[in-house]
C-alpha positions in Angstrom: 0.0 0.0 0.0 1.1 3.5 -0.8 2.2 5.8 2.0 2.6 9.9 2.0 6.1 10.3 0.5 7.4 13.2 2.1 9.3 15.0 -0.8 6.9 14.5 -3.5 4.0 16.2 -1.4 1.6 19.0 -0.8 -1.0 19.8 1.4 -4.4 21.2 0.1 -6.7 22.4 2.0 -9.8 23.6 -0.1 -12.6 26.3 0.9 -13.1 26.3 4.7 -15.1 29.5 4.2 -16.9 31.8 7.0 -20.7 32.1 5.3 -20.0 28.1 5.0 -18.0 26.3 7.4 -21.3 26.3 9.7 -23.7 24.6 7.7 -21.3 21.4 7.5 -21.7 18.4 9.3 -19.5 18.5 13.0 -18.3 21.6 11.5 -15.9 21.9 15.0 -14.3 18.8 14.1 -13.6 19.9 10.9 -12.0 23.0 12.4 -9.8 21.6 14.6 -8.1 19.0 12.0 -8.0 21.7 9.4 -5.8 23.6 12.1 -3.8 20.2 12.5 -3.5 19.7 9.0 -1.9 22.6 8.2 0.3 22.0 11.7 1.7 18.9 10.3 2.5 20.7 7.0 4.4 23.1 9.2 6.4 20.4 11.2 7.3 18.0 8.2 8.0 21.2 6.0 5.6 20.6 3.1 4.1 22.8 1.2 0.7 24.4 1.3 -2.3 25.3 -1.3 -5.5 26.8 0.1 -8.1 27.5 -1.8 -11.0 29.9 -2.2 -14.3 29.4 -3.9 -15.9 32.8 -5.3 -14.7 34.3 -1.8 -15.8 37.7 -3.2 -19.6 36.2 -2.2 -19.1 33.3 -0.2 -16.1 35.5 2.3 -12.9 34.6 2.8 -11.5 31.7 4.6 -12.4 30.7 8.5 -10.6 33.7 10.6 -8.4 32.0 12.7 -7.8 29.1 10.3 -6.6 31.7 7.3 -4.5 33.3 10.4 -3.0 30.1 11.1 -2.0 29.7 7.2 -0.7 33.0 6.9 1.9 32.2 9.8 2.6 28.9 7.9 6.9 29.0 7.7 6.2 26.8 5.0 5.8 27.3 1.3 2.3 28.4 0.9 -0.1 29.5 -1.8 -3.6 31.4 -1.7 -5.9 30.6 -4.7 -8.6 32.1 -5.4 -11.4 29.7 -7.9 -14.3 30.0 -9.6 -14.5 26.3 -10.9 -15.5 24.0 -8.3 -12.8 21.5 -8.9 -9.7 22.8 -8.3 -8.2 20.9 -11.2 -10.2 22.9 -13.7 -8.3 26.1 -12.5 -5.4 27.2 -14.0 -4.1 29.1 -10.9 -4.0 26.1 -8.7 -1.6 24.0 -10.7 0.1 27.2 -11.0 0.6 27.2 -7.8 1.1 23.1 -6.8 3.8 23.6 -10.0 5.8 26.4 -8.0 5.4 24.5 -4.9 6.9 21.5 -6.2 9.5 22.3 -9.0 10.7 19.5 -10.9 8.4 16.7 -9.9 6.2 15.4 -12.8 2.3 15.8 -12.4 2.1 12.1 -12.6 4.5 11.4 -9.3 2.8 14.4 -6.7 1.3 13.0 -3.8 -1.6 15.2 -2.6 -3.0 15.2 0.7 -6.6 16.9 0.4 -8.6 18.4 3.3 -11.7 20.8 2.9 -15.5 20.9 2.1 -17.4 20.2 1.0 -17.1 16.5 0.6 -19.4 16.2 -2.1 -18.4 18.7 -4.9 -15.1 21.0 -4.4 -13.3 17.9 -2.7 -14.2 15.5 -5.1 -14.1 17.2 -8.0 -10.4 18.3 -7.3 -10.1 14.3 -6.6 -10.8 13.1 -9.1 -9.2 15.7 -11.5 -6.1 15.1 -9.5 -6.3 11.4 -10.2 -6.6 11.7 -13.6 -3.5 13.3 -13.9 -1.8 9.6 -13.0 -0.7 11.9 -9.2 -1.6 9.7 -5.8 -4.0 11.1 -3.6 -4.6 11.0 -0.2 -8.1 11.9 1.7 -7.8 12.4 5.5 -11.9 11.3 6.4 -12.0 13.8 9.5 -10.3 17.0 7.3 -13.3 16.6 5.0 -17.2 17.9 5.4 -20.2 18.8 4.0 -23.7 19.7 4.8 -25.0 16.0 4.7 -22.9 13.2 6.6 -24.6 10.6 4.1 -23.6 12.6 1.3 -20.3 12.8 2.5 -20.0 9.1 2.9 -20.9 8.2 -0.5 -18.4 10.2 -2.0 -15.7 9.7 0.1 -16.8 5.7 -1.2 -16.7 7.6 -5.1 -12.9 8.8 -4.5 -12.0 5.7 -2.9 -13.6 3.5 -6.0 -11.5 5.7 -8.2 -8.2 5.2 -6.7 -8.0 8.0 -4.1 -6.4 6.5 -0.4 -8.7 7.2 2.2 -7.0 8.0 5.7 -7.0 10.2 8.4 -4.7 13.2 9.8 -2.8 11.3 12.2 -1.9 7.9 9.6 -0.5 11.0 7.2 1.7 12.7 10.3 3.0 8.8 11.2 3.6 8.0 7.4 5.5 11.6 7.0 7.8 10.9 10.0 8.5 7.2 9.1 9.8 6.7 12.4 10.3 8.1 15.9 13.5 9.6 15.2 12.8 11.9 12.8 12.7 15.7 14.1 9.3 16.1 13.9 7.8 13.3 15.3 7.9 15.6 18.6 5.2 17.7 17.2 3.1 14.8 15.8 3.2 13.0 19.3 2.0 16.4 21.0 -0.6 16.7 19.1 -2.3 13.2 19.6 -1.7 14.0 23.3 -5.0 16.5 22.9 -7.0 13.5 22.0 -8.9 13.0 18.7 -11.0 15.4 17.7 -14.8 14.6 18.0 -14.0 11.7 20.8 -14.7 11.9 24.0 -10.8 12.7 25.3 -10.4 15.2 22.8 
């Protein structure tokens, strides 16, 4: 089985917007992983896409999450979309092509977070598959108004080929093992709990 290779990575997290971030299923679940998500990107020193769907009506990103991203010491881009797969914007591989210089479309790992589940996520899925890249789908960095609908296509991406996992699988596939610097980060973080359980 295929694990997050660390040098052939990025980090997308798509439109965790303000007017929307509300409506989704355990939207404070989705929240707090988003924050992680983008704290593992920080500690394993990957870079970082996060994108916007027509923020000019739908606002920008989550305050304290886009806060957290502008402090990101990591490579970062902001993208701004109109299409509702991120795939079918030219900015966005733009961007992921910056990000990661000199690694073929075909050989990018993506790990993808966002909402909602449904349609932005998987339609930048599925794009991203269809490029031949590998993609990962951490389960609680994803949401959408409807927890069934969110199931069934979280069961779409997998069919397709996407990997489905979770944040903390992706921090202990990064590190490899316990020696590697940031594995301090990674372990400090699972010492909050999971989010959404009861010793979170």
């Amino acid at each position: 089985m295929t694990v997050v290779a660390l040098d052939q990575s990025v980090f997308v997290l798509i439109d965790v917007q303000g007017k929307l971030v509300r409506l989704v299923h355990e939207a404070d679940r989705l929240l707090e992983v988003s924050h992680r998500f983008l704290r593992l990107a920080e500690a394993f020193a990957r870079p970082v896409v996060l994108t916007e769907q027509y923020p000019q009506g739908l606002g920008p990103t989550e305050p304290e999450l886009l806060e957290r991203f502008e402090q990101l010491e990591t490579p970062k881009r902001r993208v701004s979309k109109d299409a509702f797969g991120c795939g079918a914007e030219p900015a966005f591989e733009e961007a992921v092509a910056e990000l990661l210089p000199g690694i073929a479309a075909s050989d990018r790992h993506y790990v993808v977070g966002g909402m909602e589940t449904h349609i932005c996520v998987m339609q930048t899925v599925l794009s991203l598959l269809g490029t031949g890249a590998t993609v990962f789908v951490p389960f609680d960095c994803v949401s959408g108004r409807g927890e069934e609908y969110g199931r069934r296509a979280l069961e779409r991406m997998a069919q397709a080929g996407a990997i489905i996992t979770n944040h903390e699988s992706v921090g202990f596939e990064l590190a490899g093992d316990k020696n590697h610097p940031a594995f301090k980060t990674l372990s400090n973080m699972l010492k909050a709990g999971q989010p959404g359980s009861a010793s979170a």
